[in-house]
Every structure is written in structure tokens, then in C-alpha cells.
Residue frames as qw, qx, qy, qz and C-alpha x, y, z in Angstrom:
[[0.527, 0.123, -0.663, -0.518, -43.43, 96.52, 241.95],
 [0.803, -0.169, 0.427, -0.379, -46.35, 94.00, 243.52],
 [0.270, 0.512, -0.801, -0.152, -45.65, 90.57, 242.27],
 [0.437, 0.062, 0.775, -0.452, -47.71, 88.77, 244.63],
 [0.492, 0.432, 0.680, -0.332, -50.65, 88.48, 242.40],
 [0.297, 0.446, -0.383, -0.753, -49.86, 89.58, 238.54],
 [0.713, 0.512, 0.423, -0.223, -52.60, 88.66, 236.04],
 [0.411, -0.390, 0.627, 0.535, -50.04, 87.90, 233.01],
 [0.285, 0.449, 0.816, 0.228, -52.50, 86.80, 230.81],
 [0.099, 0.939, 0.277, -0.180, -54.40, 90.38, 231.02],
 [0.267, -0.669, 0.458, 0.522, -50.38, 91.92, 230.28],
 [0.373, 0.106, 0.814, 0.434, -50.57, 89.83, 227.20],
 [0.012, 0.736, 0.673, 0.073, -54.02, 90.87, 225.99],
 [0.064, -0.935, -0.122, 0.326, -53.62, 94.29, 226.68],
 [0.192, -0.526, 0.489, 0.668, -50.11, 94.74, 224.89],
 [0.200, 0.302, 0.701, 0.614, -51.79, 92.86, 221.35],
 [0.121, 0.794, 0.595, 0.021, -54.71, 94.71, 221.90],
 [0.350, -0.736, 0.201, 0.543, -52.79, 97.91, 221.63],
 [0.159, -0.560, 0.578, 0.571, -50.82, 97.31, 219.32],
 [0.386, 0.097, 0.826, 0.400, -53.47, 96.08, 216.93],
 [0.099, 0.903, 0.399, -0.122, -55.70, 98.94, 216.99],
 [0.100, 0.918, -0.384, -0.031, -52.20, 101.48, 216.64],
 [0.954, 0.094, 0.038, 0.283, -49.74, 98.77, 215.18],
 [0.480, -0.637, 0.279, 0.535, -46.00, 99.87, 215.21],
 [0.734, 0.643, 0.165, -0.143, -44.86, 101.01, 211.63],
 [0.597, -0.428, 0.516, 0.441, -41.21, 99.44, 211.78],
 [0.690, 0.514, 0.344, 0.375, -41.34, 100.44, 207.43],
 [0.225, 0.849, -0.080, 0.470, -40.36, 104.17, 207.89],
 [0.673, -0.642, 0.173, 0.324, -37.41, 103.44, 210.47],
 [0.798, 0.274, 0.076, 0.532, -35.20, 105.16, 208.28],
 [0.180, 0.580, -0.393, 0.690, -33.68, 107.77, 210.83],
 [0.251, 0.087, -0.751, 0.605, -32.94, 108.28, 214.16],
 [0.477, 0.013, 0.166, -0.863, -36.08, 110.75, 215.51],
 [0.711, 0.056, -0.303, -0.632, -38.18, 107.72, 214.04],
 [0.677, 0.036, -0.735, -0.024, -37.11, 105.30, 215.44],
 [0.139, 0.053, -0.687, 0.711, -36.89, 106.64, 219.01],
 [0.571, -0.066, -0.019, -0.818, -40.31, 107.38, 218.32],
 [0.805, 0.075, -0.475, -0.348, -41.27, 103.62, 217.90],
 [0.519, -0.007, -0.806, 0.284, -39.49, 102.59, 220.50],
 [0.221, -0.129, 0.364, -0.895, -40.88, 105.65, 223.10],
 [0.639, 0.041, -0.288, -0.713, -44.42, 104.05, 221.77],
 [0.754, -0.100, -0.649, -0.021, -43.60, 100.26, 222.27],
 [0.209, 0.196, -0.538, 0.793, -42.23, 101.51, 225.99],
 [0.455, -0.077, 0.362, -0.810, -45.19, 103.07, 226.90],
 [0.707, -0.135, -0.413, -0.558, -47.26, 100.62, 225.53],
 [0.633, -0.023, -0.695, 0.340, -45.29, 97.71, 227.97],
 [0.129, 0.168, -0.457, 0.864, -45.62, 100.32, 230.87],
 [0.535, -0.106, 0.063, -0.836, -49.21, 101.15, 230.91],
 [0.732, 0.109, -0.653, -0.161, -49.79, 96.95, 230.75],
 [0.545, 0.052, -0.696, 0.465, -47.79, 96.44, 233.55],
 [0.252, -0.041, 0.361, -0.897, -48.95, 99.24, 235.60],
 [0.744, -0.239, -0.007, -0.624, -53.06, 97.85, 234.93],
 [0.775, 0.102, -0.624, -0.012, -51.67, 93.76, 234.92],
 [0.758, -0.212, -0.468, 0.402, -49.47, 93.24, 237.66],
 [0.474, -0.845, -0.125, 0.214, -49.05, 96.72, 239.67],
 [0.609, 0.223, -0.025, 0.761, -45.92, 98.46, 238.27],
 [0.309, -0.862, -0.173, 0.363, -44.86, 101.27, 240.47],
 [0.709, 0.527, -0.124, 0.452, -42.72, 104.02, 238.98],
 [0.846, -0.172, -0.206, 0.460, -39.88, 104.17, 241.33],
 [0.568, 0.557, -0.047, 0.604, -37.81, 106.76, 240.00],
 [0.094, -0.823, 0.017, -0.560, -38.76, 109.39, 242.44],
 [0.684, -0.713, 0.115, -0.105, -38.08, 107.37, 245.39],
 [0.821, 0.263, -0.253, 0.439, -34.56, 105.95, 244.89],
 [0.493, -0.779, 0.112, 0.372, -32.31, 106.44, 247.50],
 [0.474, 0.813, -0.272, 0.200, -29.59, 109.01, 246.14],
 [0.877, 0.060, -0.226, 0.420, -26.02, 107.35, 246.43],
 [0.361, -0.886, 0.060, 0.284, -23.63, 109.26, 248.98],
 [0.585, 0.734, -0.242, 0.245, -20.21, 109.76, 247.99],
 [0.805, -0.552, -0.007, 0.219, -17.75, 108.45, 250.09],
 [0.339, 0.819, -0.381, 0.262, -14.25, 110.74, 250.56]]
């Protein structure tokens, strides 16, 4: 993750804009499958923000795998 130079304001702006063109519909959260949906949705929306705003790298691939010590 850069940090040096994030444009917060654009992270802001980008997450309403989003989410006011394809609003979240937090009325038909009345099972599980739906709700993980809404949250998968608000996720990506925060992700793709961050990634254009301030440079979010996803990590995942590089993590150092933990030894095991006998």
C-alpha cells in the first residue's frame, strides 16, 4: 500500500458516487446469501476506491508463508 500521496477526497467521491448510481438495498437482508451479497458489493466498492485514490496493492499473493518451527 503507497501512502505517501493518497488523494482522500477522490476515495470519498468515488465511494458516494458508486453507491448512488447502484445504491445498496439493505431492505431485502432477510437471509444469509443476501446479505453476503451486500457486503461482497460494499467490499468491492471500498477496494476499487482505494486501489484508483491512494494506490492499494493486493498483497495476498506475496505474503511470506509462515514456517513451522519443530
Amino acid at each position: 500500500m503507497n501512502l505517501n500521496n493518497p488523494n482522500w477526497e477522490l476515495y470519498s467521491e468515488l465511494i458516494n458516487h458508486k453507491l448512488s448510481i447502484n445504491p445498496l438495498n439493505l431492505n431485502r437482508c432477510d437471509n444469509q446469501e443476501k446479505i453476503d451479497s451486500i457486503v461482497e458489493k460494499f467490499i468491492n466498492t471500498i477496494i476499487k476506491a482505494a486501489t484508483k485514490s491512494i494506490g492499494l496493492k493486493n498483497n495476498q499473493n506475496s505474503k511470506k508463508k509462515c514456517s513451522v518451527v519443530e
